[in-house]
N, C-alpha and C positions, 0 to 999 in steps of 0.2 A: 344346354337347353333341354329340358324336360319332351319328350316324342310325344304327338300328338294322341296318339293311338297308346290304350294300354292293351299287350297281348296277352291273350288267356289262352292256356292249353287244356282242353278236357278232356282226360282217360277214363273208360268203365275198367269194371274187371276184364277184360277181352283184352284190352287194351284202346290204343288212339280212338277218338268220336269226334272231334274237331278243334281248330283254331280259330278263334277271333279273336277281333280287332274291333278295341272299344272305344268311343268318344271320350277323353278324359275332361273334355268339356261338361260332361253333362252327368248331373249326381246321380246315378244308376243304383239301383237296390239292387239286392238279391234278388228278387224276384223279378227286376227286368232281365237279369241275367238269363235266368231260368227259361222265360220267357223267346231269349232269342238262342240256346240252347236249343227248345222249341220248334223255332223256324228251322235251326240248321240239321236237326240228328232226326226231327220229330219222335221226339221224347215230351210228354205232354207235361208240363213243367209241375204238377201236382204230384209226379210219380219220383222228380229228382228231389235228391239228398247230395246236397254242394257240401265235398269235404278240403280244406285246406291243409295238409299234413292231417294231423288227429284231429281237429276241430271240426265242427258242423258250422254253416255259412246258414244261418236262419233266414225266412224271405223277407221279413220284416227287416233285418239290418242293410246300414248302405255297402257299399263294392268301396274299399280301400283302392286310392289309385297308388298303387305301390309300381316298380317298373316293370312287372312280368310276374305271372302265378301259373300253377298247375295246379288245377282241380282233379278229385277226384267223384265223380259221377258214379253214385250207388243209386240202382229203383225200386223205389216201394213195392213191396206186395199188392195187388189186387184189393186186398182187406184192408190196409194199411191205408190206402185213397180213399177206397170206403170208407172208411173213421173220420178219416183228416177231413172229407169234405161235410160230414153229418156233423160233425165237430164246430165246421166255420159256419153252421146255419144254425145249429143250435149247440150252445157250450153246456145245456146240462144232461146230453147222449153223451157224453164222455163218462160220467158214472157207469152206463149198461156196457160199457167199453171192452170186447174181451183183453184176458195178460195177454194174448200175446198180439196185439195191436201196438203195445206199449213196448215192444223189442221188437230187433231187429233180425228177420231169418239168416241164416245161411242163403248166401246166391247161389244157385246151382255145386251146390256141396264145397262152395269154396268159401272162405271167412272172409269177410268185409278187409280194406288194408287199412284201417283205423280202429282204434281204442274205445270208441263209441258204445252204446248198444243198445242204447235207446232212443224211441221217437219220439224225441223229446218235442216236434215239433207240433204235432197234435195235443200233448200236455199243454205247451205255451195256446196253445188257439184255445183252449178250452176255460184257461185261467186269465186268459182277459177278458173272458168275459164274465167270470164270477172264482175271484179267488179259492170260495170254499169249496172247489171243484177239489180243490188239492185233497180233500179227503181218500179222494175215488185212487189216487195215484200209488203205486207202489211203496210200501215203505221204504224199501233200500232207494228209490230214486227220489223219494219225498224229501231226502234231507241232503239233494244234491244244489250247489251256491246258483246254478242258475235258477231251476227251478223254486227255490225258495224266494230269491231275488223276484223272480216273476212276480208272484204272488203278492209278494211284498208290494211291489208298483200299484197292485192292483186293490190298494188298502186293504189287506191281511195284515191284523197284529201281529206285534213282538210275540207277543204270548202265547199264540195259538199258529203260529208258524215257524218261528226259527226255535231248532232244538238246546238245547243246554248249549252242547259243546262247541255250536256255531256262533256263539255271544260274543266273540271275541273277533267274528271278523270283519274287516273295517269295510269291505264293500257292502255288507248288509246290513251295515246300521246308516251305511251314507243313504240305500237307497230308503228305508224305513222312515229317517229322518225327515226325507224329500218330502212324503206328507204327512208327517208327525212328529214333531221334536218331542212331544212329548215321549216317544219309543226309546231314546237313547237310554232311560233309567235303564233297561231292560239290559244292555251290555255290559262286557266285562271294562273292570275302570282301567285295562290298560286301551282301550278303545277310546275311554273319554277321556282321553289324555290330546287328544288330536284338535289344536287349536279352532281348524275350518270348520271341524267336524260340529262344536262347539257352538261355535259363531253360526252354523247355522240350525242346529237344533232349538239356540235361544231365538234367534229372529224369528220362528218359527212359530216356538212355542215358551213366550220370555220367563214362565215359569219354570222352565229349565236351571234356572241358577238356583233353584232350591235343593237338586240331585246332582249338580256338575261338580267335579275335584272344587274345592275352597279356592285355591290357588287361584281362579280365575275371577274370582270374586274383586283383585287385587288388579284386573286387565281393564284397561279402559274400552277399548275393543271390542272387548264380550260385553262388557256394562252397558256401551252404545248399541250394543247391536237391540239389547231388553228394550233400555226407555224410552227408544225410538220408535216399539209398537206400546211402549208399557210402561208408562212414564212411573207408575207407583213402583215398578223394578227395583230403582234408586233404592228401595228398602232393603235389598241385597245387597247392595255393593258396600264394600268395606270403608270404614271413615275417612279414608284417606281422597277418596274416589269422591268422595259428598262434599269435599269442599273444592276439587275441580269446577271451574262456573262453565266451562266449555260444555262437560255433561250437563252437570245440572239443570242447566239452561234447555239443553234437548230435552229433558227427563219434563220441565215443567211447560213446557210449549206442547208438549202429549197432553198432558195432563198436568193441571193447576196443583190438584193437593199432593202432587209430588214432593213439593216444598216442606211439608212437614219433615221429608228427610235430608235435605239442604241442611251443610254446618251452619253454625252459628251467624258466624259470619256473612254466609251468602244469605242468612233469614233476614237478615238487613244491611242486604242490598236490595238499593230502590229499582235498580233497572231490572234486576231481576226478579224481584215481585211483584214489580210492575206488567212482566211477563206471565207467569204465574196467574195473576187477578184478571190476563185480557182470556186466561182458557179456564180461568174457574174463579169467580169472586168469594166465592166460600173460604178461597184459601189464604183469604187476609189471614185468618186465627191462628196460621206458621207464621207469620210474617214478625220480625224484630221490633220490641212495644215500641220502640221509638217510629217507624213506619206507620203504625197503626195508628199513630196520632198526626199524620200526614195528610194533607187536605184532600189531594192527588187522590194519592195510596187509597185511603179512605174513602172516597166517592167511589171507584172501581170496584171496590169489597164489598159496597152498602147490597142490603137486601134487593133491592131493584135490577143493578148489574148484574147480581147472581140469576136473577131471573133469565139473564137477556143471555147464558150461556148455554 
């Protein structure tokens, strides 16, 4: 059975500052941590920097209930809270920002015991609130995967945010993706080789199947995911896939004139341009000549019904 309590140990450079004992009940952020770090060292929780082995613990992320951690507890500079707090009131004083706000000093002539070296958390406060802040940022830290990622969240182009040589990595097209399927062009095509990746660049942006691998063309999977928002999709998918009546059928319940890329066969089918004609009467003129002489068929199609879609 999983302990109620998760324990956290937190060491400065000195050494020991406290132990506690967390509710694994209750979804804690870093920043409640911070917070009750706070309460217990009075350390003002603006001035801590939560390191897990070499990692930085941002405030904004949740507290993993893992069975026991050892933090390690680095404080800001003076200047450093100074920034970070001018920073969370307004995101475009990070431009006037001095370098060295943007790194980390030496603690009392000793070197931090992490890999780190940047403040990167003033970076992220500054670029949620307007990605194009990343200009202001150091070049060598500009093209690091988190900070690019940030930006990226914060609807920053492919184009103008990830570098050449980072096109290739698959968590920064996932999160690019997240609001642009159209961004995936912009990656290398061993990235868009990634099925989900795929699946949801097109739900996304179902014009995607015009830049995806061919291959996918041939997925039924990725074809549902288009004519689902994009019933004219259907005009991508490969002929084998257009006479599937499962899709098809999605493709023209979207959108009527989908039908004009329906095989042969499914152009007469009654049930399914009967479908068709209830989300666009116009699209009698796909429909198989023998339907179109169809009484049914025929009144659904007539200029009146079209009106009434």
């Amino acid at each position: 059975m999983e302990p109620e309590f998760l324990e956290v140990e937190v060491n400065g450079l000195a050494g020991h500052l406290c132990h506690l004992h967390l509710n694994r009940r209750q979804r804690l952020s870093v920043q409640d941590l911070k917070t009750t770090i706070e309460e217990h060292c009075s350390i003002a929780a603006v001035e801590q920097r939560l390191f897990l082995n070499s990692t930085e613990l941002f405030s904004t992320e949740q507290l993993l209930n893992s069975s026991g951690r050892e933090l390690t507890l680095v404080r800001r500079s003076s200047l450093q809270v100074q920034w970070l707090q001018e920073v969370s009131k307004n995101g475009k004083a990070f431009a006037e920002a001095p370098l060295e706000v943007l790194r980390d000093k030496e603690i009392e002539n000793k070197p931090p015991p992490v890999a780190i070296e940047t403040a990167q958390e003033t970076i992220f406060e500054a670029l949620q609130q307007d990605w194009r802040l990343l200009q202001y940022v150091p070049e060598d830290l500009r093209e690091q995967i988190d900070i690019i990622e940030a930006a990226l969240q914060q609807g920053g182009s492919v184009s103008r945010v990830v570098p050449e040589h980072r096109r290739g990595d698959a968590r920064l097209a996932q999160a690019a993706v997240k609001l642009d399927g159209s961004a995936l062009r912009y990656f290398d095509a061993e990235v868009m080789e990634d099925k989900d990746l795929v699946m949801k660049a097109v739900k996304q942006y179902p014009d995607a199947l015009e830049f995806i691998p061919k291959h996918f063309l041939k997925d039924p999977d990725v074809i549902r995911c288009a004519v689902e928002s994009d019933g004219t999709c259907l005009s991508y998918a490969h002929e084998d896939l257009r006479g599937d009546v499962d899709l098809v059928f999605a493709a023209v319940q979207q959108e009527g004139m989908a039908l004009e890329y329906a095989s042969e066969e499914l152009q007469a089918d009654r049930r399914l341009v009967l479908a068709a004609l209830r989300a666009d009467g116009s699209a009698l003129q796909f429909a198989g000549d023998a339907l179109r002489e169809d009484e049914e068929v025929e009144t659904k199609g007539s200029p009146e019904e079209a009106r009434k879609v």
